[in-house]
N, C-alpha and C positions, 0 to 999 in steps of 0.2 A: 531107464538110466541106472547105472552099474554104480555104486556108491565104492569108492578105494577103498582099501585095508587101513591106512592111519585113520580116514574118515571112520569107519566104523568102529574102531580099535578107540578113537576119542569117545565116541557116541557112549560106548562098554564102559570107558572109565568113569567117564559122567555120572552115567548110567549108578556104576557100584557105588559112588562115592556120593551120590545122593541118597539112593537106600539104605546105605552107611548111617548117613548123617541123621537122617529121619530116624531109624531106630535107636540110632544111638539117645536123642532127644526124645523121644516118645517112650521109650519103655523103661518098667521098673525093675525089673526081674533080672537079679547080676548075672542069671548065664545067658541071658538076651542081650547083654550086653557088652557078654564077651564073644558074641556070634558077631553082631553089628559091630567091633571091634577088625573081628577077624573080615569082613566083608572091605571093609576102608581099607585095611590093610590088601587085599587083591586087588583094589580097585589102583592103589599105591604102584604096586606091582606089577598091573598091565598097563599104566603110562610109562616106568622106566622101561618098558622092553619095547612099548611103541616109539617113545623117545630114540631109543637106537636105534632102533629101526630106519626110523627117519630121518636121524644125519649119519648113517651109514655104519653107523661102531654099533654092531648089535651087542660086539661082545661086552663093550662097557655094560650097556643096557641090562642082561645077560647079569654081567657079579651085579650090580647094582638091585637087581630082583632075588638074587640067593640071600645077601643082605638081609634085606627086608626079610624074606622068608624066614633066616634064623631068627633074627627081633621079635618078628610075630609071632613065632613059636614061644621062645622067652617066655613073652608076655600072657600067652596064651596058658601056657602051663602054670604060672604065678598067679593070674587073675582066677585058675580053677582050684588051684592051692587054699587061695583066698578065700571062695565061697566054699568049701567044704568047713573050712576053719568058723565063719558067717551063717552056717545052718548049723552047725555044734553049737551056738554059742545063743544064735536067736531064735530060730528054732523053724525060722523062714530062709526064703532067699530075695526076697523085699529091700529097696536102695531104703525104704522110707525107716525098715526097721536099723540102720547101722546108724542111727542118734544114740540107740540105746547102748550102745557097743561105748562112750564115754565112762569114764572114772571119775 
C-alpha cells in the first residue's frame, strides 16, 4: 500500500513538531533550544505548504512558508545575539544559569 503525499507530508509535520516539542521541553542548553526552536518552526512550515497543497492554492501555502522562514530567521538570529550576550555574562550556556542574570 502506497501512502499519498498529504498523508506522509502530515506524518513529517507531526513528526518535526514532536521532536520540536520534546527538545524544546527536555533541554537546558540555550543553543539547543534555539535548534528545537528552529525544528517547530519547519515542522510550521511543511504543514502551510501541505495545507495548500491540499486545497489547491499552493501559492498561498507558498508566501504563507516564506513568512515563517523570515520570522524564524528573526528569531534565530536574536536568540544567538542572546546567548553570546548569556556566555559573556555567566560564563555558561545553561537555562538554569540566567536566575543569576537578575539585579
Amino acid at each position: 500500500m502506497q501512502l499519498s503525499i498529504p498523508v506522509l507530508s502530515i506524518i513529517a509535520v507531526l513528526g518535526l513538531l514532536g521532536v520540536g516539542l520534546y527538545a524544546l521541553l527536555a533541554v537546558n542548553h540555550l543553543i539547543k533550544v534555539i535548534i528545537a526552536l528552529q525544528i517547530l518552526a519547519k515542522g510550521a512550515i511543511l504543514a502551510f505548504v501541505t495545507a495548500g497543497y491540499v486545497n489547491g492554492q499552493s501559492s498561498s501555502g507558498e508566501s504563507m512558508a516564506l513568512t515563517v522562514i523570515v520570522a524564524d530567521t528573526i528569531v534565530a538570529v536574536i536568540g544567538l545575539a542572546l546567548a553570546v550576550q548569556v556566555r559573556r555574562y555567566t560564563g555558561s550556556l545553561n537555562l538554569r544559569n540566567l536566575s543569576n542574570l537578575k539585579r
